[in-house]
C-alpha positions as a Markdown table, in Angstrom:
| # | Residue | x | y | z |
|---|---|---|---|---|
| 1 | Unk | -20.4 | -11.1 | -94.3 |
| 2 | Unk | -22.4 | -11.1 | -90.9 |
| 3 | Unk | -19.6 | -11.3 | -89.2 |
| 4 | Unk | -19.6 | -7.5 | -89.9 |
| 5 | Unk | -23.0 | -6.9 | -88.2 |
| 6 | Unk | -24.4 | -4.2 | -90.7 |
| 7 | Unk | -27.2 | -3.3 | -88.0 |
| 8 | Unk | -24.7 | -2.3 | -85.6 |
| 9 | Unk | -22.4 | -0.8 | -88.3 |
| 10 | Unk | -24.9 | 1.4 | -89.4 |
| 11 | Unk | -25.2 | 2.9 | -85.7 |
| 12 | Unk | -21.7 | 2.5 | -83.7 |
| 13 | Unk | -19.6 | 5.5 | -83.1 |
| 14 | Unk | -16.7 | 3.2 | -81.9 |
| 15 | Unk | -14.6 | 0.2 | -83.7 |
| 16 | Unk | -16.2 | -3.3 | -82.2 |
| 17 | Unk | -14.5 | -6.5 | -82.4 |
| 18 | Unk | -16.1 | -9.3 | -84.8 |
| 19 | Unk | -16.1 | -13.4 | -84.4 |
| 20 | Unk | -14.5 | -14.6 | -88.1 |
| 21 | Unk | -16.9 | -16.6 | -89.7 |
| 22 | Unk | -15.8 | -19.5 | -92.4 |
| 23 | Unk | -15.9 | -17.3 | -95.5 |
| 24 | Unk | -15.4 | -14.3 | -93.8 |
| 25 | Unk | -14.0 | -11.8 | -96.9 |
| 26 | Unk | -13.6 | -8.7 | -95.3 |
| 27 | Unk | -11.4 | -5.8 | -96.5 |
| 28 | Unk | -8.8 | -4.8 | -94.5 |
| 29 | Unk | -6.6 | -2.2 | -93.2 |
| 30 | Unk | -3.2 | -3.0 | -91.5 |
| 31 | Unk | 0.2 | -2.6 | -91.6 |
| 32 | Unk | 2.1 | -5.1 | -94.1 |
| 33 | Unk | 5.1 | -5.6 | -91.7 |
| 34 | Unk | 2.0 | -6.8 | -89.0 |
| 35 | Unk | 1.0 | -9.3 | -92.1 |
| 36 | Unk | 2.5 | -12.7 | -93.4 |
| 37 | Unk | 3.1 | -12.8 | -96.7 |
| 38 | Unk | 0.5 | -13.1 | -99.4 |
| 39 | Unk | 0.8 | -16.5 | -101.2 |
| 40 | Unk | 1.4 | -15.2 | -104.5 |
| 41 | Unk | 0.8 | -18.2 | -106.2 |
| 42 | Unk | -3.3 | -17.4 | -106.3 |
| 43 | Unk | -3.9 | -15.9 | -109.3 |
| 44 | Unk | -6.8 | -14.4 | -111.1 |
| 45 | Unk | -10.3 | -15.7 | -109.2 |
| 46 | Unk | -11.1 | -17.8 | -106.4 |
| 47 | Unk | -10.6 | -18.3 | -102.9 |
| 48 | Unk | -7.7 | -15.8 | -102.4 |
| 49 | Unk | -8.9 | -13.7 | -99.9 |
| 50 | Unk | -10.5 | -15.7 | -97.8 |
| 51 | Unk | -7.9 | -18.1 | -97.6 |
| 52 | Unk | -6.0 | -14.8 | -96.8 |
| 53 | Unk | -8.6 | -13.7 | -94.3 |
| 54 | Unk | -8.3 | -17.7 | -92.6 |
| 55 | Unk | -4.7 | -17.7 | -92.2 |
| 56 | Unk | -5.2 | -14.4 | -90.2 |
| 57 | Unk | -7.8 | -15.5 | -88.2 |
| 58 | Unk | -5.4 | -18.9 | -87.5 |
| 59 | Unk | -2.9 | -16.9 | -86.6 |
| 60 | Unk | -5.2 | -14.5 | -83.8 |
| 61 | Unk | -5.3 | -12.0 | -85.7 |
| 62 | Unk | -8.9 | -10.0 | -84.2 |
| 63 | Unk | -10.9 | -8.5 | -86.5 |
| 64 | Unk | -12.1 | -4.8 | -85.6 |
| 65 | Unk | -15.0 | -2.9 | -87.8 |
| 66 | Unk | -14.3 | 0.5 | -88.3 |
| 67 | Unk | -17.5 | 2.5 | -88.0 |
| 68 | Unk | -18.2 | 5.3 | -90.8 |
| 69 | Unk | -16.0 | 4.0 | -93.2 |
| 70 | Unk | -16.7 | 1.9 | -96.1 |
| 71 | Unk | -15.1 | 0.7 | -99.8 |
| 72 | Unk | -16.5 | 0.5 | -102.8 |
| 73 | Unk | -16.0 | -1.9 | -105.5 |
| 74 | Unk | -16.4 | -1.0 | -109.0 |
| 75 | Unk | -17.9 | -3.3 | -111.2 |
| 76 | Unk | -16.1 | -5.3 | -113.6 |
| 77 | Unk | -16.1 | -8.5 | -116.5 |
| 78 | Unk | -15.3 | -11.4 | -115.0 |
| 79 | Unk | -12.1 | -12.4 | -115.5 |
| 80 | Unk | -11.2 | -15.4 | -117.6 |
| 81 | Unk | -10.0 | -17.4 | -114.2 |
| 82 | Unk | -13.8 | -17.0 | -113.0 |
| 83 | Unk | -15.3 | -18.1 | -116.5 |
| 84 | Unk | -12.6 | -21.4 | -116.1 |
| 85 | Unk | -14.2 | -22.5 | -112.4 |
């Protein structure tokens, strides 16, 4: 994730715009009509969101990091996809 640019996270007061990087797993925030459609055929673990996040990025989408704001994930089991890869 340094796309994100945690040092300059940590100390913007504005949104700043981000290069993707190969990888790149961001959440994000956005309006689903602005979206394409999720290929629903990735299920359980593995390379969903980032090949999510590459079709954006393919289709210029820009990625903008919002300052102050974060997620957190709570921690789960793996799921049985994962234990299969």
């Amino acid at each position: 994730h340094s796309a994100t640019d945690y040092e300059r996270w940590w100390t913007a007061s504005r949104p700043y715009r981000v290069r993707y990087e190969h990888k790149y797993e961001p959440y994000i925030i956005a309006n689903k009509t602005d979206l394409p459609p999720y290929d629903e055929r990735f299920r359980g673990y593995g390379m969903n969101k980032i090949s999510f996040v590459r079709k954006l990025h393919d289709l210029g989408v820009e990625f903008v990091v919002a300052p102050r704001h974060f997620v957190i994930a709570r921690e789960h089991a793996p799921s049985t996809s994962f234990k299969a890869t």
